[in-house]
N, C-alpha and C positions, 0 to 999 in steps of 0.2 A: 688236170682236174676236169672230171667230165659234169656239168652243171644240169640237172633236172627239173624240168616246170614244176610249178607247185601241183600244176592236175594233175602230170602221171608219179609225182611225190605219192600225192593225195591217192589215190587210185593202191600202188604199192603198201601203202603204209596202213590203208584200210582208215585214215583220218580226213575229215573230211575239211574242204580248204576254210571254209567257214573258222573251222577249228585250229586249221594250219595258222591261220591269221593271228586270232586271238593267242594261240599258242607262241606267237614271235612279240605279239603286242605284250605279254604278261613274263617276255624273258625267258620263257621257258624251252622251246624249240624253235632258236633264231635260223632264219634259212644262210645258205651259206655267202649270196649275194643278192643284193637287190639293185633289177635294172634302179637309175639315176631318175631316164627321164620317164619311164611306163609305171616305175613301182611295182613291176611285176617281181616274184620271186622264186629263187634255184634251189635247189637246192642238191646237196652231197651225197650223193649213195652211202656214205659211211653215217651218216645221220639217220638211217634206217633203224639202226637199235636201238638211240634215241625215242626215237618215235616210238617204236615196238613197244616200249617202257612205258612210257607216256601213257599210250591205250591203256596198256593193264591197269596202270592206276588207276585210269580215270574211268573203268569198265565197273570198279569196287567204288565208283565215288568219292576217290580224296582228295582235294580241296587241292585247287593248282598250287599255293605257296608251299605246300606240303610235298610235294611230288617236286617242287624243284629244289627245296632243302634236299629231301632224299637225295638224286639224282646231282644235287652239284656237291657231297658232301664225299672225303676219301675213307669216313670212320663209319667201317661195317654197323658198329653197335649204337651208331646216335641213329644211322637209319632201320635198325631193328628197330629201335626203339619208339620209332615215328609210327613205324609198320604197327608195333601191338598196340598202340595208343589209337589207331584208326581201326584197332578190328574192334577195339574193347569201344569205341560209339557204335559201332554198327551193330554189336549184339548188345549195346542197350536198346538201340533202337529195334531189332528184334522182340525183342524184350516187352517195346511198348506196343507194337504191333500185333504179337501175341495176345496181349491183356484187353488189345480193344479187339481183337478178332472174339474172345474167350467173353469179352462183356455182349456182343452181336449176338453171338449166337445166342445169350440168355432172352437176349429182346426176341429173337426168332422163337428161341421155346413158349413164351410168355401165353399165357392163354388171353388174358381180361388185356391186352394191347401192349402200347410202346411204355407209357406211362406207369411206373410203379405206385401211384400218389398224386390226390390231386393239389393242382396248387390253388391258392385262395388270395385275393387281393385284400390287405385292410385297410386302414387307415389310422392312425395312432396320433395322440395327440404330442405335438413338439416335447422334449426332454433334453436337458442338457448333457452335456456327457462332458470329459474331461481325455484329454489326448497327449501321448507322450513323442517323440520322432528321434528314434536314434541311429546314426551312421554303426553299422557292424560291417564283420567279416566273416568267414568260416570259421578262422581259428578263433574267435572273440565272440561267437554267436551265443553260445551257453552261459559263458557270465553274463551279455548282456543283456538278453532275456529279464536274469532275473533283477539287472538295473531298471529295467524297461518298468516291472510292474511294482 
């Protein structure tokens, strides 16, 4: 078994040790030993595809407990399944990114400034009001509504 610093790991793997770390701290890519008394860490040349994996994911931004569900699971279709669940946030998040680029540019169009409206402070005299607080859910949100009012 030929053991590899974590710098020239780090270096190979294009990850960087900072990362190597956190990546053994979170479970995810444990080194294959760690000196006793230095703490320093080796690692296995056959843990390169590991890693390889690793980056991509974490290149798309998926969440490290996600990436080691994927990665420690043997069922093709629970990690497709993880994979479309992470594309379908990122093109929501696309999505919101889009609509505030699309809202910018309107402020850029805008002739009379940023402001569509001004605001006005008043002061209003005290009124009571009456208040209701109910625990819901998604699947319960539409009945409760109309318990609410």
């Amino acid at each position: 078994m030929s053991l590899i610093p974590i710098g020239r790991f780090s270096e190979m793997t294009r990850l960087s040790v900072k990362a190597l770390r956190l990546y053994d701290e979170n479970g995810l890519l444990r080194p294959a030993h760690v000196d006793p008394s230095s703490g320093y860490r080796y690692y296995e040349l056959g843990q390169a595809n590991r890693a390889e994996a690793v980056r991509i994911l974490r290149s798309v931004e998926m969440p490290l407990d996600e990436i080691r569900a994927i990665l420690d699971t043997d069922d093709a279709a629970a990690a497709r399944k993880q994979l479309v669940a992470h594309r379908e946030r990122l093109a929501d998040r696309l999505a919101t990114q889009e609509r505030m680029l699309a809202y910018l540019e309107s402020l850029i169009e805008r002739k009379e400034g940023i402001m569509p409206y001004n605001v006005e402070i008043t002061q209003e005299a005290p009124q009571r009001v009456a208040a209701t607080k109910i625990r819901t859910n998604l699947r319960r949100i539409v009945n409760d509504i109309g318990t609410g009012f």
